[in-house]
C-alpha positions as CSV (number, residue, x, y, z in Angstrom):
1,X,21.1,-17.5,-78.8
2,X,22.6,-18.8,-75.3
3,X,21.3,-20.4,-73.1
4,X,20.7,-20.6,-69.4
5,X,20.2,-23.4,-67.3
6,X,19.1,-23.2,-63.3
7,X,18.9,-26.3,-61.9
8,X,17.5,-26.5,-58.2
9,X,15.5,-28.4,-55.7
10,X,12.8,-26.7,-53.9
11,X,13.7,-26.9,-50.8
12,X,10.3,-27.0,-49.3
13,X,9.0,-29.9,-51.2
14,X,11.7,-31.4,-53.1
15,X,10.7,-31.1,-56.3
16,X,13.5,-30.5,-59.5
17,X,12.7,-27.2,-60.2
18,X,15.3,-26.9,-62.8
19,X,14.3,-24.7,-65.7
20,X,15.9,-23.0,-69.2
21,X,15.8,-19.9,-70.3
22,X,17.9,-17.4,-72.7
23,X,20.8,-15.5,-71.6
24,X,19.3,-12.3,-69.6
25,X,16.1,-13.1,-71.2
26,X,12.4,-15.0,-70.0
27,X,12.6,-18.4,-68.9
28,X,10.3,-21.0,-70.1
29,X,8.4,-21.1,-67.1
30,X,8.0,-19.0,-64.4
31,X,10.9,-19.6,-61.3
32,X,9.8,-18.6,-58.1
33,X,12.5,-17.7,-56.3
34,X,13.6,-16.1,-52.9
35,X,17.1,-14.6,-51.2
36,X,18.5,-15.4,-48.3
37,X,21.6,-15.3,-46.1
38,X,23.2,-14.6,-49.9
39,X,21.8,-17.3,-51.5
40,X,19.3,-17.4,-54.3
41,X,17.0,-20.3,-53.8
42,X,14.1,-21.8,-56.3
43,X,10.9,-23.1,-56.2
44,X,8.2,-25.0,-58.0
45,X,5.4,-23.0,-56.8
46,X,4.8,-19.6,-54.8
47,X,2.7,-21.8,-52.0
48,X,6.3,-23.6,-51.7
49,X,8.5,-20.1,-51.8
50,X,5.6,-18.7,-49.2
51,X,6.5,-21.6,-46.8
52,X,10.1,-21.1,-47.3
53,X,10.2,-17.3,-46.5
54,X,7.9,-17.9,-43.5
55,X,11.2,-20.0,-41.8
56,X,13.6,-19.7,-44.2
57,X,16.4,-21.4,-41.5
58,X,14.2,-24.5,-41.3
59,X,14.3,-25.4,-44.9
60,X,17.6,-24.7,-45.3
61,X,18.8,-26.6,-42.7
62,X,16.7,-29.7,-43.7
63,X,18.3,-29.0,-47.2
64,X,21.9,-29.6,-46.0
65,X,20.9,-32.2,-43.8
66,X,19.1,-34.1,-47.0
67,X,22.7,-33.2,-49.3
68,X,24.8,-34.5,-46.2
69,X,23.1,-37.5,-46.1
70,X,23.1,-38.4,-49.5
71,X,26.8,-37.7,-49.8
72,X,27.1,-40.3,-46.5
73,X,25.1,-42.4,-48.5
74,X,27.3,-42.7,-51.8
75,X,30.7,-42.9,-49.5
76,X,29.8,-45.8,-47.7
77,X,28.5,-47.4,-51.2
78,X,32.6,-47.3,-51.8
């Protein structure tokens, strides 16, 4: 049997929501999860994907900001 493995950050809270689950099968926990612009994004709770969908652009945005930095952040460690 395969295996699956979604790893994300909420993007609401932060928290590793990565989870495991088989092949086009159930997941060992639940994912909340939520479209949009094309992208499939996952949370740790549905208070967290209820924020999100409320102003989707905010979270995203803080999102990339958050990657951005931390990819500023291991350049200058160089």
């Amino acid at each position: 049997m395969r295996h699956v493995l979604i790893e994300a950050i909420d993007p609401v809270c932060g928290l590793d929501c990565t989870t495991r689950g088989r092949a086009g099968g159930r997941f060992d926990r639940p994912v909340e999860s939520a479209e949009y612009q094309g992208t499939l994004y996952h949370f740790c709770s549905e208070q967290c994907r209820l924020r999100f969908e409320s102003d989707p652009r905010k979270y995203v945005e803080n999102a990339e900001n958050a990657r951005s930095g931390a990819a500023n952040n291991v350049a200058s460690k160089r």
